[in-house]
N, C-alpha and C positions, 0 to 999 in steps of 0.2 A: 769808729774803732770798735773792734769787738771785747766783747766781757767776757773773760775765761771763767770757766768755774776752779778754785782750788784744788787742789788733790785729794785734802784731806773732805773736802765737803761733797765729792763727784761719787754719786750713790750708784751709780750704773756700773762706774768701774770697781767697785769696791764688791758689788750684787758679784760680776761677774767673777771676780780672783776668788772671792769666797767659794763659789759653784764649782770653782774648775782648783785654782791649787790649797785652796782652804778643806777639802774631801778627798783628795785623791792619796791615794789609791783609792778605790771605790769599792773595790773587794777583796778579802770576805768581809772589812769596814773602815771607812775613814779610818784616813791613821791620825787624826788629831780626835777622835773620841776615844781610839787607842790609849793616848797620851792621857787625857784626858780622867781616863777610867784608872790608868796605872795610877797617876798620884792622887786621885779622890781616895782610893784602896790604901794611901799610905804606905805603896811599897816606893815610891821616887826614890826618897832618901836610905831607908834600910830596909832590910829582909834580904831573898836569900839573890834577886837581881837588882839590886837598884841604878838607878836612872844615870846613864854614863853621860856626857858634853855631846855625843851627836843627838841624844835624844830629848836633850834639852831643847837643840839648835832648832832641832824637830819640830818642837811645842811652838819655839816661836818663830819659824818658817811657816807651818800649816795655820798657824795661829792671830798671827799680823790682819791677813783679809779680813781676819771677824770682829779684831778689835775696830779696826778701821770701818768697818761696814757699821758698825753701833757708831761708831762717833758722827759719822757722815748722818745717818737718822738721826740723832739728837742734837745733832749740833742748836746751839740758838743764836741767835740772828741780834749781834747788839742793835740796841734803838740810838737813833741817831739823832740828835738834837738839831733843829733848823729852825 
């Protein structure tokens, strides 16, 4: 029988959603460093645009691949006792 790899541990697929909907649009820049940059600046919440539900959805639509891409790299591997 064959061994799957999990979802959350499958580093190839997580590389690749990051590369491709984790960046894109690609120009004039990622729209999650867009995101990114808006709330590190502290305008998310107040100032004179802050941050509406779609661009929240935003954050964590472009966002997800790269959480998952780190977890998939760190994950650790319980020891098994035998």
């Amino acid at each position: 029988m064959e061994k799957h790899t999990p979802i959350y541990k499958n580093t190839k697929l997580w590389l690749l959603t990051s590369a491709t909907l984790g960046l894109a649009p690609f120009f004039p820049q990622p729209h999650i460093w867009g995101k990114i940059h808006w709330i590190a600046q502290g305008g998310a919440f107040t100032g004179e645009h802050p941050m509406q539900f779609m661009d929240w959805f935003d954050v964590v639509l472009h966002g997800t691949p790269w959480v998952m891409l780190i977890i998939s790299l760190f994950w650790i591997k319980p020891k098994q006792n035998r």
